[in-house]
N, C-alpha and C positions, 0 to 999 in steps of 0.2 A: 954252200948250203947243201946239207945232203937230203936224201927223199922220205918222204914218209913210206915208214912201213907198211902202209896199206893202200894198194893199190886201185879196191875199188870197193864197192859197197853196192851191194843187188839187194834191191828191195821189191817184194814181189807185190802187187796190185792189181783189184780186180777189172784194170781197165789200163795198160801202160799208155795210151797212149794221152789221156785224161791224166793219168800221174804222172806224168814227164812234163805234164804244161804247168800243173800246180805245183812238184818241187824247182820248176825253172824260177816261179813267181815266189816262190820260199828264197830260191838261190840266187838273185839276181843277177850277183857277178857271174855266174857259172856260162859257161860256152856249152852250147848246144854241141855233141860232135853226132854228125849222121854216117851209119853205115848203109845207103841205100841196098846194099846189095843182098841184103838178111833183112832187110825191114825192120832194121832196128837202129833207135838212137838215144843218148845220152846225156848224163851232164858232167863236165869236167873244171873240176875248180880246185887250186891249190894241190896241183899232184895226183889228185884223187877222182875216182871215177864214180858217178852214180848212174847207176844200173836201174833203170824203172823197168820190171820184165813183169810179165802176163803172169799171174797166182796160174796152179793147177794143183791137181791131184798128191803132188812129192811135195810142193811148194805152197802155204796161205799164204794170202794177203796179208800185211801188216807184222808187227814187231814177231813173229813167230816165223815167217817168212823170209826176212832179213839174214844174207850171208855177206862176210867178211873175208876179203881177198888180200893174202898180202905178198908182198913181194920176197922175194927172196933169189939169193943169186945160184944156186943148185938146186933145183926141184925135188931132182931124185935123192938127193942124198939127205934134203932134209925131210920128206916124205918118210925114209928110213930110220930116219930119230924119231918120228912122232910117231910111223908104227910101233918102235920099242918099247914106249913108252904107254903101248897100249890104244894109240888113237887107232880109227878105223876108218878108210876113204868111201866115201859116201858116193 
């Protein structure tokens, strides 16, 4: 089985810690994983991460908020293609 291309999925909310209890009861199967050490935690289901983080300033709440992490096995070289190609790192 190989992995999905997308490693994780950050949804930004005006309250993560409230969004992380109501996508866990969206997600049922999803595993809780906690990073005590940052004061943050997740949900992981099927490969894939979900990121509930705090909205701010760079970031809303809600589908305007929402970024897309995917995996890839050379960063910098594929960072290099999507510059060519005109993307810009945010």
């Amino acid at each position: 089985m190989s992995l999905c291309p997308i490693a994780a999925v950050r949804i930004h909310v005006s309250d993560w810690r409230a969004g992380l209890n109501g996508y866990q009861q969206a997600f049922p199967p999803a595993r809780r994983v906690a990073l005590s050490a940052f004061d943050f935690a997740c949900l992981a289901l099927d490969g894939v991460r979900r990121e509930i983080v705090q909205a701010d300033a760079k970031a809303a709440s809600g589908a305007a908020g929402s970024v897309v992490y995917w995996r890839c096995d050379d960063l910098d070289h594929r960072a290099a293609q999507l510059a060519a190609l005109g993307a810009a790192r945010y």
